[in-house]
Backbone as a printed PyTorch tensor [residue, N CA C, xyz], in Angstrom:
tensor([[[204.2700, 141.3610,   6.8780],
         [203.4260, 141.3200,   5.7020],
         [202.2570, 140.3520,   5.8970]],

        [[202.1890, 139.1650,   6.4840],
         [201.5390, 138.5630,   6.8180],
         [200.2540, 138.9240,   7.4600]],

        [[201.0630, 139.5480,   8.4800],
         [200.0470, 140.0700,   9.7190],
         [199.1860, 140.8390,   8.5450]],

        [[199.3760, 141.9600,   7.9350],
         [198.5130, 142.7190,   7.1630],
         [197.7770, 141.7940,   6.1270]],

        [[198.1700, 140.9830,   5.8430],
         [197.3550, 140.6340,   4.8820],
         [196.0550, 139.6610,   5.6660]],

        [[196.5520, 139.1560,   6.5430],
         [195.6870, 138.5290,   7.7400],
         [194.6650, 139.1150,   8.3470]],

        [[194.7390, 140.5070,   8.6360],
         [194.0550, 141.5080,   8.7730],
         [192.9490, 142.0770,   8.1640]],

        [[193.9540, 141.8790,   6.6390],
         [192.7000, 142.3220,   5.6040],
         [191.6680, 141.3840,   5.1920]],

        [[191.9970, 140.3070,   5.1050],
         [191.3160, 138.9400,   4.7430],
         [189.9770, 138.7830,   5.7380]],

        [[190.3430, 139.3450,   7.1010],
         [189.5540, 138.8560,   8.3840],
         [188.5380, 140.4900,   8.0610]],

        [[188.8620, 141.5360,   7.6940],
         [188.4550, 142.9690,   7.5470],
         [187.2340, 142.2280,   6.6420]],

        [[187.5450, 141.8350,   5.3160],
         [186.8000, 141.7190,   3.9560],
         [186.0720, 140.3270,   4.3560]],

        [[186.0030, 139.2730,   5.6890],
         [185.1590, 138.4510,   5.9060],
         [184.0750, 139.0080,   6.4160]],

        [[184.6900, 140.0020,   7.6340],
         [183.7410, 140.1910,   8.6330],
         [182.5130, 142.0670,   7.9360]],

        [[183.0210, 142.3040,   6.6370],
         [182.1390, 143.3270,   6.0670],
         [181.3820, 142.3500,   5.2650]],

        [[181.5320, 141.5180,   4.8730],
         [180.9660, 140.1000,   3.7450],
         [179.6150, 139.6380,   5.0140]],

        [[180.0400, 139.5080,   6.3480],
         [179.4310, 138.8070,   6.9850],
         [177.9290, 139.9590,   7.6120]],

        [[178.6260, 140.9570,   7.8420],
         [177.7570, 142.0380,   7.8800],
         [176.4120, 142.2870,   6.8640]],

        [[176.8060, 142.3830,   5.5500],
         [176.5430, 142.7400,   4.5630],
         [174.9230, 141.2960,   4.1870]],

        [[175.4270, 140.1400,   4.6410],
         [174.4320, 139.3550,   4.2840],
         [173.4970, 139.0030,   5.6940]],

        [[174.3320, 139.6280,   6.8980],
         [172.6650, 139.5910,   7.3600],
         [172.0940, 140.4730,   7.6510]],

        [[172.7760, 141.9290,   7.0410],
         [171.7340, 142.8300,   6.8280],
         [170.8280, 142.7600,   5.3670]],

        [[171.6040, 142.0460,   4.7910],
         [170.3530, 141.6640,   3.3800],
         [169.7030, 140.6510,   3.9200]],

        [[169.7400, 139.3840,   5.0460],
         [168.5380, 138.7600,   5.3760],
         [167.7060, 139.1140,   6.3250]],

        [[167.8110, 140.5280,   6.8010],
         [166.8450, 141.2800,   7.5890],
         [166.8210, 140.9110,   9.3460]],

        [[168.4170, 140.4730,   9.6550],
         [168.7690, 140.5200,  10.9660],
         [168.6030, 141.6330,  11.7050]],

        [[167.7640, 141.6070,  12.9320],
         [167.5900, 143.0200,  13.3410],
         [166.4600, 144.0660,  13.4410]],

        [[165.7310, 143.4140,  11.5030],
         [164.9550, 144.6630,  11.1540],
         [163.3120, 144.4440,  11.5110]],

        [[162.7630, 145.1860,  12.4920],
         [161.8300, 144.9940,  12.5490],
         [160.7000, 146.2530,  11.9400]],

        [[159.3210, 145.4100,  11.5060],
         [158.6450, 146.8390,  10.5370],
         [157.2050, 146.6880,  11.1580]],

        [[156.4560, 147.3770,  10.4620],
         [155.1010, 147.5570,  10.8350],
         [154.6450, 148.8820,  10.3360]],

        [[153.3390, 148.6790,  10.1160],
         [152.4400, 149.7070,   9.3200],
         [151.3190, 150.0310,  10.6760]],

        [[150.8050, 151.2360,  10.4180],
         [149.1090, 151.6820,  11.0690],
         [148.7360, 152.3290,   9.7050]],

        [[147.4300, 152.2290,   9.3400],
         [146.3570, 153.0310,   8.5130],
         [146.6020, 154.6340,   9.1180]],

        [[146.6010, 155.7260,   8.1660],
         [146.1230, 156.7160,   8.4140],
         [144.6950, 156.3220,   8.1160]],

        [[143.5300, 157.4130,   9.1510],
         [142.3970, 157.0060,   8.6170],
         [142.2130, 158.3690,   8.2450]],

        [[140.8870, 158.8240,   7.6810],
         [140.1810, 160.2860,   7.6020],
         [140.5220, 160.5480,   8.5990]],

        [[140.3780, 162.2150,   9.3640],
         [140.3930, 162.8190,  10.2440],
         [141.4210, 162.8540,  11.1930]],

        [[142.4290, 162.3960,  10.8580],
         [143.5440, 162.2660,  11.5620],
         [143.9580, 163.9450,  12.3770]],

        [[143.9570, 163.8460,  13.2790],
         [144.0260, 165.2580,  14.3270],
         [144.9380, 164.9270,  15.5810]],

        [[144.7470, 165.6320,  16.0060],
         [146.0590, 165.5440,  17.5550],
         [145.7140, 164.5280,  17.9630]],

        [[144.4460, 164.2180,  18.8690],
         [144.4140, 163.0440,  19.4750],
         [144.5410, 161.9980,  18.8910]],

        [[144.2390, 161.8840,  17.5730],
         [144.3190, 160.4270,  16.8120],
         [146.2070, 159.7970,  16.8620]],

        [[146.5790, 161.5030,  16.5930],
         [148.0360, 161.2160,  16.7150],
         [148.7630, 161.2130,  18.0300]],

        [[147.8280, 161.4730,  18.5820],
         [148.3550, 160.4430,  20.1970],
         [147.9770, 159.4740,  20.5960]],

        [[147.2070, 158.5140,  20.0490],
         [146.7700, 157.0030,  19.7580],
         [147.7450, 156.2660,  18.8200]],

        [[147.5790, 157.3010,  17.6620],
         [148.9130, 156.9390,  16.5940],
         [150.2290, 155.9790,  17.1320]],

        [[151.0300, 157.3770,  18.6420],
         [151.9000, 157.2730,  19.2570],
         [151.6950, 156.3890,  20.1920]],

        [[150.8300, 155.8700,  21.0330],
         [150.7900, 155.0930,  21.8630],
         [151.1180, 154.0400,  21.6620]],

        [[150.6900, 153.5620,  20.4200],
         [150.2900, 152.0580,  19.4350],
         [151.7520, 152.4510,  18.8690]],

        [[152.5060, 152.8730,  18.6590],
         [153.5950, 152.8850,  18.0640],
         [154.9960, 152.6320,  19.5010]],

        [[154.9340, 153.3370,  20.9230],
         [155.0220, 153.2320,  21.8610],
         [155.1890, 151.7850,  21.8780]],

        [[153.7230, 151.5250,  22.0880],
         [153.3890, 149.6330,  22.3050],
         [153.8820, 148.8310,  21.8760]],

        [[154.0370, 148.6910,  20.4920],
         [155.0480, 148.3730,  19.4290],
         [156.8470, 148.4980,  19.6630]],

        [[156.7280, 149.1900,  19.8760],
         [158.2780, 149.2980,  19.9540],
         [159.0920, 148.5890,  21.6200]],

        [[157.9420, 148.3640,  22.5510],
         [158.3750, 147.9050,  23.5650],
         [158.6030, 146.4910,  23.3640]],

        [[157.4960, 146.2060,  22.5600],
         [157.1890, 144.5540,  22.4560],
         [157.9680, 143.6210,  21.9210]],

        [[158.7530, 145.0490,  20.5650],
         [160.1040, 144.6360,  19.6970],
         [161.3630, 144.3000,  21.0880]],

        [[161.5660, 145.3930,  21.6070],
         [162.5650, 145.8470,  22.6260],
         [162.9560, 144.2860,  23.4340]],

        [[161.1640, 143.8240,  23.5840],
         [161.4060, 143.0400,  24.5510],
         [162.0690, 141.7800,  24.1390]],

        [[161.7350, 141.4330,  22.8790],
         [162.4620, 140.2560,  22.1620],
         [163.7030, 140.3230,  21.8390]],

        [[164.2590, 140.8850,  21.3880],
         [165.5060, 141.4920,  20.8160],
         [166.4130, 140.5090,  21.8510]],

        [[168.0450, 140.7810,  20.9680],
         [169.1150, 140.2360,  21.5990],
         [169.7840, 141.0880,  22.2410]],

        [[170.4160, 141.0190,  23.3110],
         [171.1050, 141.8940,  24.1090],
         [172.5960, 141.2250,  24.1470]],

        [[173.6220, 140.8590,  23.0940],
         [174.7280, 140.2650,  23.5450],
         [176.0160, 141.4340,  24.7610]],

        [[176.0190, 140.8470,  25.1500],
         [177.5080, 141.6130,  26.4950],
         [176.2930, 142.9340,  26.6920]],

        [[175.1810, 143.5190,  26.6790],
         [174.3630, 144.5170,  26.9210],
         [174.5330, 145.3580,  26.4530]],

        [[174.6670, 145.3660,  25.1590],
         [174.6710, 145.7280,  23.8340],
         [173.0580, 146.1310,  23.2510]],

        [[172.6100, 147.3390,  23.8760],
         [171.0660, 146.6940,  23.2900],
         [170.6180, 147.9490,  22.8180]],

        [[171.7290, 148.6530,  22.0410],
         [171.0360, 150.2020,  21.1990],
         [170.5480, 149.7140,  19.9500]],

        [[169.4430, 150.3280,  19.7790],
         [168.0430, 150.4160,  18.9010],
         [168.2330, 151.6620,  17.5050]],

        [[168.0920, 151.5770,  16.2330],
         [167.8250, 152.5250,  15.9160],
         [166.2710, 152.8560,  14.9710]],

        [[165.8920, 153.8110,  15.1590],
         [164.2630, 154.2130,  14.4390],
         [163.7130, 154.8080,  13.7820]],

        [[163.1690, 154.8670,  12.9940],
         [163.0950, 155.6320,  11.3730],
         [161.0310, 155.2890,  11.5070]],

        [[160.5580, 156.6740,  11.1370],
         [158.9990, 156.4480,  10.9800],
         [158.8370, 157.2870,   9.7460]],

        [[157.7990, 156.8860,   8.5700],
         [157.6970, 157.4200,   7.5090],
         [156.0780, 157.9240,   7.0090]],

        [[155.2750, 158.7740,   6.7790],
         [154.3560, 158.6600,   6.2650],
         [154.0270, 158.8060,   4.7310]],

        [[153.0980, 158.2230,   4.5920],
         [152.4890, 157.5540,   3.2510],
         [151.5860, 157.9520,   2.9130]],

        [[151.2990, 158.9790,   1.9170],
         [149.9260, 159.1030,   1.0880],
         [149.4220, 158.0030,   0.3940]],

        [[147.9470, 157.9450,  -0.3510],
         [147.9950, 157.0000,  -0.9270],
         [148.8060, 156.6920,  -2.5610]],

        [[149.2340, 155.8580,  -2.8230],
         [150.1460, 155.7110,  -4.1260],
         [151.1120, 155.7730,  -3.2760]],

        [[151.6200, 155.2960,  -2.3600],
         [152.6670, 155.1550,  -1.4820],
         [153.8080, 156.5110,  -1.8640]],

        [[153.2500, 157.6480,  -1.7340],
         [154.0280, 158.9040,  -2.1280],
         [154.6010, 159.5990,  -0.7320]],

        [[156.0760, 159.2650,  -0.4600],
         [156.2480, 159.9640,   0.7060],
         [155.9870, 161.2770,   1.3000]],

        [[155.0730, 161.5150,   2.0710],
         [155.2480, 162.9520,   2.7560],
         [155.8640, 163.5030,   3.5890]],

        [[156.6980, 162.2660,   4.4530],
         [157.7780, 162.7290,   5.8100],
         [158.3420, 162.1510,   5.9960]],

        [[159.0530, 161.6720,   6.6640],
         [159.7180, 161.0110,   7.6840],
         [161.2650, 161.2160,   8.6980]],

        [[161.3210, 160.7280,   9.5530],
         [162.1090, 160.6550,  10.8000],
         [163.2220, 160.0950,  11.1780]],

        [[164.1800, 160.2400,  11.3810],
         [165.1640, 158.7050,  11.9210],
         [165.4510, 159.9350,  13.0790]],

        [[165.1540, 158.6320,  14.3360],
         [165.5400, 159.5290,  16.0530],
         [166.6370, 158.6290,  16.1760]],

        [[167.8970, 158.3470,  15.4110],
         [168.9250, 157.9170,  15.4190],
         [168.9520, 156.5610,  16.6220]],

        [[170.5330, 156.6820,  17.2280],
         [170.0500, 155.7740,  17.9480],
         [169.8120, 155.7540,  19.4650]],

        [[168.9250, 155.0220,  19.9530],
         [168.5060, 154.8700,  21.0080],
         [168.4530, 153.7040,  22.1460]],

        [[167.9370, 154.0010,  23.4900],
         [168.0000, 152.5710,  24.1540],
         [166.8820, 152.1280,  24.6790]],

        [[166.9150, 150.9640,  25.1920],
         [165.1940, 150.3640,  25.2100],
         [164.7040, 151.4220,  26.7720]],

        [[165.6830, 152.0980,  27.5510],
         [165.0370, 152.9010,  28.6680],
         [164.3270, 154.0120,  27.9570]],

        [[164.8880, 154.1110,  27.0730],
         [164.1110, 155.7730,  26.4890],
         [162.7720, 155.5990,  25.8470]],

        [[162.3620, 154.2930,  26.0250],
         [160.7640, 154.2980,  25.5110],
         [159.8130, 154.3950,  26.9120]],

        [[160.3410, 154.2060,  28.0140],
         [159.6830, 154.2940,  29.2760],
         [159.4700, 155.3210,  30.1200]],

        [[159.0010, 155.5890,  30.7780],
         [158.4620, 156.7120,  31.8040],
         [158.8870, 157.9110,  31.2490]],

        [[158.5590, 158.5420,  29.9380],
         [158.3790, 159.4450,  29.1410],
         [159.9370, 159.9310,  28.7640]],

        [[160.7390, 158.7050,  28.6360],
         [161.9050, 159.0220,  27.9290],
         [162.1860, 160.2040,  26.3590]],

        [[163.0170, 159.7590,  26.4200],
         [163.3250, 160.8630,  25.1580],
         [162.9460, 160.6130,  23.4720]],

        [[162.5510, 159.1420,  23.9940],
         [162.1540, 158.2930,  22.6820],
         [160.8700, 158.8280,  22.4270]],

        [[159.9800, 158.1600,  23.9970],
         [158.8210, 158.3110,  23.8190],
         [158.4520, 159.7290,  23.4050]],

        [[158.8890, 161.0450,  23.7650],
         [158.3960, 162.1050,  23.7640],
         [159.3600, 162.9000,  22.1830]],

        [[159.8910, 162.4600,  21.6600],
         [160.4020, 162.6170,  20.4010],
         [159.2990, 161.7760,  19.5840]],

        [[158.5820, 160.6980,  19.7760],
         [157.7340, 160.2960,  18.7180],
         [156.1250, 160.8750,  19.0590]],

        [[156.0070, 161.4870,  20.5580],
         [154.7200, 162.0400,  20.6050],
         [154.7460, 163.5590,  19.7820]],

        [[156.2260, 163.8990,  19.9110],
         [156.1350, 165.4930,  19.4980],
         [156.1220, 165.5390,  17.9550]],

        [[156.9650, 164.5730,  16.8550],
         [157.2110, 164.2260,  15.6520],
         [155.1770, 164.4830,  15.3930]],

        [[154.5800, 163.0970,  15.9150],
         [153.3520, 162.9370,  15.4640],
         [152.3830, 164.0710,  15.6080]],

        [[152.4230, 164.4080,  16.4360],
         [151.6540, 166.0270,  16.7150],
         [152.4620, 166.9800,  15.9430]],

        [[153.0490, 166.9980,  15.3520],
         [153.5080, 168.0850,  14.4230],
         [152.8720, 168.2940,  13.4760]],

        [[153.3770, 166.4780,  12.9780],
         [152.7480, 166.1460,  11.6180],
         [151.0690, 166.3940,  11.4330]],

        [[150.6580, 166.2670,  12.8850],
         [149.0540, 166.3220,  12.7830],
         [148.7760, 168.0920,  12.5980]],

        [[149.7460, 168.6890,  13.2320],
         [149.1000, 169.7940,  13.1120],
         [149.7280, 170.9050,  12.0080]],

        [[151.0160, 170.4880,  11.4120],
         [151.4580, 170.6180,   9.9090],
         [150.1390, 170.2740,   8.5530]],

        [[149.3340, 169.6560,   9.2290],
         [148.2760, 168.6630,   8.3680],
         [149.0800, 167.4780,   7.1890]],

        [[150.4820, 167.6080,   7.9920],
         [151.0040, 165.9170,   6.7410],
         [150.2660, 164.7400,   6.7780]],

        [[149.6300, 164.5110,   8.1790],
         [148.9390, 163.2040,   8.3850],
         [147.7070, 163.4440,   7.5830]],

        [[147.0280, 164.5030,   7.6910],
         [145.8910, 164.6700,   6.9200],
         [145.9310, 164.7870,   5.6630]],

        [[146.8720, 164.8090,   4.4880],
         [146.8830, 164.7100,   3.5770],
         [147.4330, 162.9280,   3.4500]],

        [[147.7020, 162.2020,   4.1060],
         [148.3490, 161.0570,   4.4930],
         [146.8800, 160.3530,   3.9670]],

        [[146.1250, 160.5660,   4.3560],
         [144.8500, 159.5830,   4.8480],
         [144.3230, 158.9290,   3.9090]],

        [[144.1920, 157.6160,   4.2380],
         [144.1880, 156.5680,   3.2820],
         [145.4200, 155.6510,   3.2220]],

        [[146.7140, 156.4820,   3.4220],
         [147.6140, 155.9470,   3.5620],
         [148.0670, 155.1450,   4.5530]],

        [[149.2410, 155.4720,   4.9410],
         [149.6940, 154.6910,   6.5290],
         [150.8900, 155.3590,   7.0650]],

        [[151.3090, 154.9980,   8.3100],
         [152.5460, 155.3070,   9.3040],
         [153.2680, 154.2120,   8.9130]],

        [[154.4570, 153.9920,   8.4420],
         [155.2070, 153.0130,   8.8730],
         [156.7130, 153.3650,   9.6040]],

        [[156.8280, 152.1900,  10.4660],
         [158.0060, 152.1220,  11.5530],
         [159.1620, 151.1240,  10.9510]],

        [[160.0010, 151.4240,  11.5410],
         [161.3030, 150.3910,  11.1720],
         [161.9350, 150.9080,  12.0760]],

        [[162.3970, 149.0870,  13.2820],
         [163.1030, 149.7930,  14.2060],
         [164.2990, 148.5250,  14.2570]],

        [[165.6140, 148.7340,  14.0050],
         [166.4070, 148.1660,  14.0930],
         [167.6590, 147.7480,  14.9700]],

        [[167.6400, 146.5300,  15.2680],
         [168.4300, 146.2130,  16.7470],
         [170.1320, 145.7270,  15.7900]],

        [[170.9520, 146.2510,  17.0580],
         [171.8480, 146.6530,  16.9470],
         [172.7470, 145.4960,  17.6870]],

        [[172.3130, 145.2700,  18.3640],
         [172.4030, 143.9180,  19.8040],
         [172.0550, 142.3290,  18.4270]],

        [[170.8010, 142.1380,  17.6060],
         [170.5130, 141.3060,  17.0340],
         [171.3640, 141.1580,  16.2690]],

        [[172.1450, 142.0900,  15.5950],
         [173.2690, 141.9140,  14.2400],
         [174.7310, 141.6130,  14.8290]],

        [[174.8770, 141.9350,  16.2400],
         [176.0670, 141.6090,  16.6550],
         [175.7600, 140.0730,  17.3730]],

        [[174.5620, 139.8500,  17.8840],
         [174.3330, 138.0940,  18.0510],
         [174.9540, 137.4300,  16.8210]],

        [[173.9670, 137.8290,  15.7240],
         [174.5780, 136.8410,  14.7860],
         [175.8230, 136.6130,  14.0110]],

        [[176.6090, 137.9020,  13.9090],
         [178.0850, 137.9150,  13.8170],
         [178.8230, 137.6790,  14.9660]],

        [[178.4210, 137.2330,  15.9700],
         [179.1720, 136.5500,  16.8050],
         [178.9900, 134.9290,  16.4910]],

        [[177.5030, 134.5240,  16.7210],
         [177.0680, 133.1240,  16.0390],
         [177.7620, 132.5060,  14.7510]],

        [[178.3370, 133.6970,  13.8810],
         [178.6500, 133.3860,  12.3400],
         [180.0790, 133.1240,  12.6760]],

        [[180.8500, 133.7340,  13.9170],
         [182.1010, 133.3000,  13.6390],
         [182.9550, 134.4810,  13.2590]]])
């Protein structure tokens, strides 16, 4: 009886412990681009590059505990009045798949060229792209740190 209740006690710490540093934003990294006017294929392969760029730069900071270092990524677009018109989650991923035309990279070139040629980005304009890419490796640092 013990054992179970020992169990549960350590269960209901370690969802408690979860729970507050995903409410203090362990992990979560964000960022916006402007849609501008004219948003078209190529813009949305600049779009992607700069989003590319971004996501390496996150990658590179991030915590890697025991090599632990899956990523997950969610991109949303924004009319103006912040009225959603799309968005994405390419579930989760690893920091190789943003490189030499991984599956990351070419899932967010193909997403954005869709959208460009769906015309979502073009009704977007004015608005913005935003990213949220969340480390998976950072939330298990700090629940290890927490104990």
């Amino acid at each position: 009886m013990s054992n179970a209740l020992t169990r549960l006690f350590q269960r209901q710490s370690m969802r408690a412990s979860v729970r507050r540093a995903l409410e203090s934003g362990v992990g979560l990294y964000r960022t916006t681009w402007q849609i501008e006017p004219g948003t078209d294929a190529q813009t949305s392969d600049d779009l992607a590059s700069d989003l590319i760029a971004w996501s390496r730069e996150v990658l590179s900071q991030m915590h890697r505990p025991y090599g632990l270092d899956y990523v997950t990524l969610a991109l949303s677009a924004h009319g103006e009045g912040d009225a959603p018109a799309a968005s994405v989650n390419f579930g989760i991923v690893r920091p190789q798949d943003f490189y030499d035309e991984g599956p990351a990279e070419d899932q967010i070139r193909t997403t954005l060229h869709r959208w460009a040629d769906t015309q979502i980005l073009g009704r977007c304009q004015g608005g913005r792209l935003s990213a949220v890419l969340f480390s998976w490796g950072d939330l298990t640092r700090e629940l290890l740190l927490a104990g």
